[in-house]
N, C-alpha and C positions, 0 to 999 in steps of 0.2 A: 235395952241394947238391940232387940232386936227390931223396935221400930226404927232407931235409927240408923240400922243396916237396910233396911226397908228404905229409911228415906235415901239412903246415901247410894241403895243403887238404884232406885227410881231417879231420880235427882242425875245421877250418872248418865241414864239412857237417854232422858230427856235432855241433856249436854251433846250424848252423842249424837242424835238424834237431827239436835241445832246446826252444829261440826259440821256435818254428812250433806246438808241442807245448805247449807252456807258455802261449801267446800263445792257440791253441783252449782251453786251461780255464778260461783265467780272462774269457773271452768268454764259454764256457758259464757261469761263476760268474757275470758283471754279468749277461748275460742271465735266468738264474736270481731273480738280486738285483731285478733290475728286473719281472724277471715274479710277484716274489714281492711287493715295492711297490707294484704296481698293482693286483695281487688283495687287498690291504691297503687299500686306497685306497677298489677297488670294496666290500668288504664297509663298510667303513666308510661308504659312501656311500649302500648299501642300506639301514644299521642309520638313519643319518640319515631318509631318506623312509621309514622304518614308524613310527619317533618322530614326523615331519610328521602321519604319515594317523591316528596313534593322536591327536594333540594335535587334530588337525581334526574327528575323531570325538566326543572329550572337548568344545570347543567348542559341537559340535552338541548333543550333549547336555545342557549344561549350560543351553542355551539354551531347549532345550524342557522341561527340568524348571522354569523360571523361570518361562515360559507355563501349566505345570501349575498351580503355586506360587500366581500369579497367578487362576487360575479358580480352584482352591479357595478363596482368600479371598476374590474375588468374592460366591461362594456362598454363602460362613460369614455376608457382612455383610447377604445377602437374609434368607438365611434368619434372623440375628438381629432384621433388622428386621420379619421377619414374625411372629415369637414375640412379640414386644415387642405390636405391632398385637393377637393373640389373645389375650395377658395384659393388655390391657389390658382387651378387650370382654368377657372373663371376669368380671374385677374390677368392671364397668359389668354386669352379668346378674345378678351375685351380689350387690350393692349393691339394684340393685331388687328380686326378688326378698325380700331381706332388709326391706324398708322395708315392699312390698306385704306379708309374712307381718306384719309391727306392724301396719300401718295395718286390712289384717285382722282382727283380735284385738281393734281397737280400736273398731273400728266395732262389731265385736260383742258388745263388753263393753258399749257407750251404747247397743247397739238394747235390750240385756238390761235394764239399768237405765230405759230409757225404755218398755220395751215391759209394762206392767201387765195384761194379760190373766189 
């Protein structure tokens, strides 16, 4: 009897022993599991805020291309209406001009004909 109290607590330790042993890897395992989810989690969470700071950048920009967008056409519709304004006074220079070179020519074709000297 009493070897097999002998064996049965030898037998026991060597159990407890395995338990105790098996019980620290698979703590080092979830431990591991768990420090490998959370390093999952953080990368995940960094890629999320550079995707935020890239969208808030993009934003930014998009906004100040539209203030660009915006004075150039500003611009385009001065300056069209200032061409317009010079095309016209052109057309109004060239117009007289044109009448005075007739009215010219004309006055002096009736001085010719009226001038008998």
């Amino acid at each position: 009897m009493d070897a097999f109290r002998e064996l049965l607590t030898h037998k026991a330790a060597q159990r407890t022993r395995k338990v105790n042993k098996l019980r620290s890897v698979l703590l080092q395992t979830q431990a591991h599991s768990i420090s490998t989810i959370v390093t999952n989690e953080q990368l995940e969470l960094v890629s999320f805020r550079k995707a935020l700071v890239t969208l808030d950048t993009t934003r930014e920009e998009a906004e100040a291309m539209k203030q660009t967008i915006q004075s150039v056409q500003n611009s385009y519709e001065e300056a069209k209406e200032e061409v317009e304004k010079l095309l016209q006074q052109l057309v109004a220079r060239a117009t007289v001009r044109r009448c005075s070179v007739h009215t010219g020519s004309l006055l002096s074709s009736i001085g010719l004909i009226f001038n008998t000297e």
